[in-house]
C-alpha positions in Angstrom: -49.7 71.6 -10.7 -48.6 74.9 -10.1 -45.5 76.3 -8.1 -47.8 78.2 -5.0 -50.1 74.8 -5.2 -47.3 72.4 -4.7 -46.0 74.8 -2.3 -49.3 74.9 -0.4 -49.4 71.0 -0.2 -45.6 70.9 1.2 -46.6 73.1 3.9 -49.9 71.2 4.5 -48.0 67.7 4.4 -44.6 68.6 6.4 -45.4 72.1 8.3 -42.2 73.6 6.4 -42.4 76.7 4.3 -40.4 76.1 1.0 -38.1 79.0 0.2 -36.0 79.5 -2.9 -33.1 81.3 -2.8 -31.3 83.0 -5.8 -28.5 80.2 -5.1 -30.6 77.5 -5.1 -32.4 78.4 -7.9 -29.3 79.5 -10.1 -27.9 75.7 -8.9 -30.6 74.2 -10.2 -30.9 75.9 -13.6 -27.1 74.5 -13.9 -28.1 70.9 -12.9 -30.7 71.2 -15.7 -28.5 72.9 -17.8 -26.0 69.8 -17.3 -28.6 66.9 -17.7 -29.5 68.9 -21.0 -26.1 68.5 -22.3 -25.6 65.1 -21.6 -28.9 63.8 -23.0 -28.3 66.0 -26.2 -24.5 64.2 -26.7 -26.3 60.6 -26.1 -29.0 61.4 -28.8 -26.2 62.6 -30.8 -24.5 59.4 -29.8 -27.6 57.1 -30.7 -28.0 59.2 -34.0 -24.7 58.4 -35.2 -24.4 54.7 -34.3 -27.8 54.6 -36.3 -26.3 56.1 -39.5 -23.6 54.3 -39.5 -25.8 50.9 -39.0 -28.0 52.4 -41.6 -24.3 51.8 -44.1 -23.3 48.8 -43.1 -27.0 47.5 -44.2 -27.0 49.4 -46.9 -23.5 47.9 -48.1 -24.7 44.4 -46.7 -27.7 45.3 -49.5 -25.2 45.8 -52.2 -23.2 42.7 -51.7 -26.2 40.3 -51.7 -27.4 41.9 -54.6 -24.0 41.7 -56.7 -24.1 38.2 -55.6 -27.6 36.8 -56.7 -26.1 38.4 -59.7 -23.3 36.2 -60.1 -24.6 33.3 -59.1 -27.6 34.1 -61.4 -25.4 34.1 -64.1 -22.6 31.3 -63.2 -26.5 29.1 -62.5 -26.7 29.8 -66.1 -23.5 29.0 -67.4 -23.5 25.7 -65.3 -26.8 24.5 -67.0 -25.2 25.6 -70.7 -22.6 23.1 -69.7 -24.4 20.8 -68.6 -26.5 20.7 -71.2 -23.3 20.4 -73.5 -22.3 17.6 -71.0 -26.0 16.0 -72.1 -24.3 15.2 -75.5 -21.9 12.9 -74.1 -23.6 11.5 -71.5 -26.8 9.8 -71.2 -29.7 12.0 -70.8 -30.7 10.4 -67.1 -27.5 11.2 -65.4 -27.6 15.2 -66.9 -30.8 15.0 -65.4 -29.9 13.7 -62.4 -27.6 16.5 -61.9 -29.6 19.1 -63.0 -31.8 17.8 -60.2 -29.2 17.6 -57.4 -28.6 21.2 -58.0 -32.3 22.2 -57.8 -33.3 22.6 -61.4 -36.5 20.6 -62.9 -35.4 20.5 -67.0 -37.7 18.3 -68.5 -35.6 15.6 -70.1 -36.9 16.3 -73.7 -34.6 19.2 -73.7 -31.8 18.1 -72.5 -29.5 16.8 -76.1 -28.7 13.7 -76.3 -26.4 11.4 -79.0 -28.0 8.3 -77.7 -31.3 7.2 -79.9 
């Protein structure tokens, strides 16, 4: 809708000519002007709080990974010891441990002193 036609329908609705004065007008370029500014610093404000989310997950990310590493590799030191372990005890116990802490070995492999 243009200015004259909104102007047109505020006459025809409330019998009032609508008149802009250079004061009015230069008051409402600054109230736009103002409203401009504030939603540029909150975009700013929501950009920011974004990148630094986006870091935190991103070091999150990095700290999983380096542990699943470790424990990937302490998993595997446990079940060389307990394999060792097998040696002197009897081959259902290792097993039964290896079990509790979620690994299927078949007990073929696991050594065993025992005939």
């Amino acid at each position: 809708m243009s200015f004259f036609q909104a102007s047109f329908r505020f006459y025809n609705e409330i019998k009032r000519h609508n008149y802009v004065t250079p004061t009015s007008y230069l008051a409402l370029l600054g109230t736009f002007k103002s409203l401009l500014k504030d939603k540029k610093n909150e975009i700013i404000n929501m950009k920011s709080r974004y990148e630094m989310g986006l870091g935190k997950l991103e070091f999150a990310s990095n700290q999983v990974n380096n542990e699943v590493l470790l424990n990937y590799i302490l998993g595997i030191i446990l079940i060389e010891g307990t394999l060792r372990l097998g040696m002197v005890l009897s081959q259902p116990r290792v097993k039964g441990c290896l079990e509790m802490l979620g690994f299927e070995v078949p007990i073929s492999l696991i050594p065993s002193l025992m005939p």
